[in-house]
N, C-alpha and C positions, 0 to 999 in steps of 0.2 A: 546728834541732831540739834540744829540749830534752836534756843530760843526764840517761841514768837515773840514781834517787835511789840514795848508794850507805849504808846503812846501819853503821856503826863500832862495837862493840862490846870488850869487854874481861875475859877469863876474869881470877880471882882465886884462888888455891890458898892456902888456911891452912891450918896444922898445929893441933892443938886437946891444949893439956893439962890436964888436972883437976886435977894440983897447983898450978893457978895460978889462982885465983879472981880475984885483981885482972885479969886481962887474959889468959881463956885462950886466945883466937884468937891469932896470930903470922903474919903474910901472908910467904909465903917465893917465891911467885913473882905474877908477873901478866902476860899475854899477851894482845896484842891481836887483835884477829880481826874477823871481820863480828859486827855484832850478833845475839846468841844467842837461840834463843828456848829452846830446851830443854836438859836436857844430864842424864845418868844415869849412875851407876856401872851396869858390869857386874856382877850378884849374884856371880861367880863369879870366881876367879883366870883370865886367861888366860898361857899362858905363865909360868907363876911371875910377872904381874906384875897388879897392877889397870888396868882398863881405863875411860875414863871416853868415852861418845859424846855428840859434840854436834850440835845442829841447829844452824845459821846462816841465815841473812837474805841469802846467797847462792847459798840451795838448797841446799846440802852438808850431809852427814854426815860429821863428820871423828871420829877414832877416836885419843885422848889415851894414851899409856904412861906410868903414873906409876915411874920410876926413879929411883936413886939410893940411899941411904943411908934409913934410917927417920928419924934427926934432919934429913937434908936434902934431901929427895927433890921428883923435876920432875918436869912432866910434859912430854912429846915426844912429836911428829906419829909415828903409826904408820900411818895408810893415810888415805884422803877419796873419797868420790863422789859427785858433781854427779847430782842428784835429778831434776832439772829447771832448763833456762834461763830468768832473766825471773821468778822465784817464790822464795818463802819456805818453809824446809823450818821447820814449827810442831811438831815432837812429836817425839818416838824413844820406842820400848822395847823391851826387850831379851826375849829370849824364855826367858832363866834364872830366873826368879821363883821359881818351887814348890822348896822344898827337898827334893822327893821328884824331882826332875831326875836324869837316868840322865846318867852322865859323855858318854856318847859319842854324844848327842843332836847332832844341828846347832846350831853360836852363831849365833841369827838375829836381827835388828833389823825393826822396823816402822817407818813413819817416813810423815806425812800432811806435804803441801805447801798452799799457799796456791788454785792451783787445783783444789781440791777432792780431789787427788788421794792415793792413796796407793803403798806403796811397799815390796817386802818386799825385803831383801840379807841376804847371807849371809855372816860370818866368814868367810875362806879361810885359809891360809899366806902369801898372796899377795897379800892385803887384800881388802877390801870389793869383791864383788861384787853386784851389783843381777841378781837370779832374777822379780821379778816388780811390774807396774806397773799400774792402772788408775780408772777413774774412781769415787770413792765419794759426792760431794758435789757439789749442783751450785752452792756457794759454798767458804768457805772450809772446810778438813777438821781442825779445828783438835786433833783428837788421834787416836792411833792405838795401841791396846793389845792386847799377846797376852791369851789366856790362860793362865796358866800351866800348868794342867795340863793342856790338850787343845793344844799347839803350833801347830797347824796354821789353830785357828779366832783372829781377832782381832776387835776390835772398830772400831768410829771413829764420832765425833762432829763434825757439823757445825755451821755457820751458820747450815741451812736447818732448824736444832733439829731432825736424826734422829739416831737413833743403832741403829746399822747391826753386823750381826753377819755376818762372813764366811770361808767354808771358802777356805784361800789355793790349795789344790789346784786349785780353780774359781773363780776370783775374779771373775767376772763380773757373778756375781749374789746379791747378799745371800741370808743364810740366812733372815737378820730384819730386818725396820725398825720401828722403834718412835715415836712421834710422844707419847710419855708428856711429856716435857719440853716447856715450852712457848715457850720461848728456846733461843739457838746451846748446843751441847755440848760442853764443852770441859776437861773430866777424866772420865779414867777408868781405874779400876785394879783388876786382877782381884784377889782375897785371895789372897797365899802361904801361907796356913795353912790356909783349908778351902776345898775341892772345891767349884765351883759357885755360888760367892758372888762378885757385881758390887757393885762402888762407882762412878758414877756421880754430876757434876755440871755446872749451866748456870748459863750468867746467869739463868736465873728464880728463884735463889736457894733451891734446894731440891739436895741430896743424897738421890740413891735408893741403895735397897739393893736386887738383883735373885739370884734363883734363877735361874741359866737354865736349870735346865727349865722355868721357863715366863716367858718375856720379853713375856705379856701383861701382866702390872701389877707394880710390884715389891713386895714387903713390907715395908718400911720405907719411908719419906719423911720427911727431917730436913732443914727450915728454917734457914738458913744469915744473914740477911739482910745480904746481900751474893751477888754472883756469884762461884760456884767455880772459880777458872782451875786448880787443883790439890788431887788427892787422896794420901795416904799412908796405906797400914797400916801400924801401926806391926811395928818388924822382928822384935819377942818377946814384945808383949801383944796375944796373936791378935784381941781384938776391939775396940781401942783404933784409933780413924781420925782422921788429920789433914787436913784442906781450909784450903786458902789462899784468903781473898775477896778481892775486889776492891777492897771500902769498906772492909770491916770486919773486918781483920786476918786470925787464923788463929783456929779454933775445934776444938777435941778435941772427937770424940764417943766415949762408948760404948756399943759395938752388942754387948753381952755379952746381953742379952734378947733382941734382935731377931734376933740372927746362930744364939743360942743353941738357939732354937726350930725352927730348919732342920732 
């Protein structure tokens, strides 16, 4: 019987200074691991420290402590849990986005896997506990996003190109399924700055922008060409958005008219 394939990967931490224009990156640690597919800072300090989650290729969620000193700081295993055996955990996000987040809110992680699956855990004292698990995708689930200001509801994007909207309290049954995208879904990120605003992208090479009150069409559509594997609002020009393509590098859009008119 053949050997399962075991996937090897390797996190990288630099330190970044703007006084050094010739070479501001400076790699001060590197750590091997299963190969990554995802990985996000926490928006928020936990514990007086930054917290950094990652997906692996061994189905884990593992939960990074960056400590030490500000000129030499590491990062260190603070908790892990095995998502599922035999699968790839493809996505994380954290449920701190909205800077209008009340301190004493639950720290919750989303997190989609290779079979189709998704996955909500929950920050404890005690580490990563896994609160809730079921089926969203009937191929790969290749992302899984809160939103920010409603916690409870998240999103996720598949292979089978839907992209699915879910109250986690009931998670059985989508709120919404959208079939707008005409390829697999595989970003998406709700706005931290306004209420009710979805960024959305697929391999069909299009970026939607959605209201969801109403997730039958969105109101923007921006051409990308290349497939989206990731989206970024930028973190203080509320309508400035970054997507990573596939072919064709990264592309800045601004959705200062489009978002404006909400």
């Amino acid at each position: 019987m053949d050997e399962p394939q075991v996937r090897l990967g390797r996190l990288y931490l630099y330190s970044f200074s703007e006084d050094s224009s010739a070479c501001p990156l400076v790699e001060i640690q590197r750590r091997d691991t299963s190969a990554i597919l995802d990985m996000k800072w926490c928006h928020v300090p936990v514990a007086g420290h930054a917290l950094l989650g990652v997906a692996d290729a061994g189905g884990s969620i593992e939960l990074l402590r960056l400590v030490g000193s500000e000129n030499a700081p590491t990062l260190h295993l603070s908790s892990s849990c095995v998502l599922e055996e035999h699968c790839l955990a493809l996505s994380l996000d954290w449920s701190t986005g909205s800077a209008s987040r009340e301190s004493d809110q639950p720290l919750k992680i989303v997190s989609s896997d290779s079979k189709g699956q998704l996955h909500l855990l929950q920050v404890e004292e005690a580490g990563l506990q896994a609160t809730a698990t079921w089926q969203a995708h009937r191929f790969e689930a290749w992302v899984a996003a809160f939103n920010y200001w409603q916690t409870e509801i998240v999103y996720s994007g598949g292979d089978d190109g839907l992209l699915k909207g879910w109250d986690t309290r009931t998670p059985g049954t989508p709120v919404f399924t959208s079939e707008r995208h005409s390829m697999g879904v595989c970003s998406i990120q709700s706005s931290p700055h306004q209420e009710g605003i979805l960024a959305t992208g697929s391999y069909d090479e299009h970026v939607l922008l959605w209201d969801i009150r109403n997730m039958e069409q969105p109101f923007a559509d921006m051409p990308t060409q290349g497939g989206v594997w990731r989206l970024k609002w930028h973190p203080s020009q509320h309508h400035v958005l970054l997507a990573a393509c596939m072919h064709n590098g990264f592309t800045i859009f601004n959705c200062r008219k489009a978002v404006g008119s909400r």
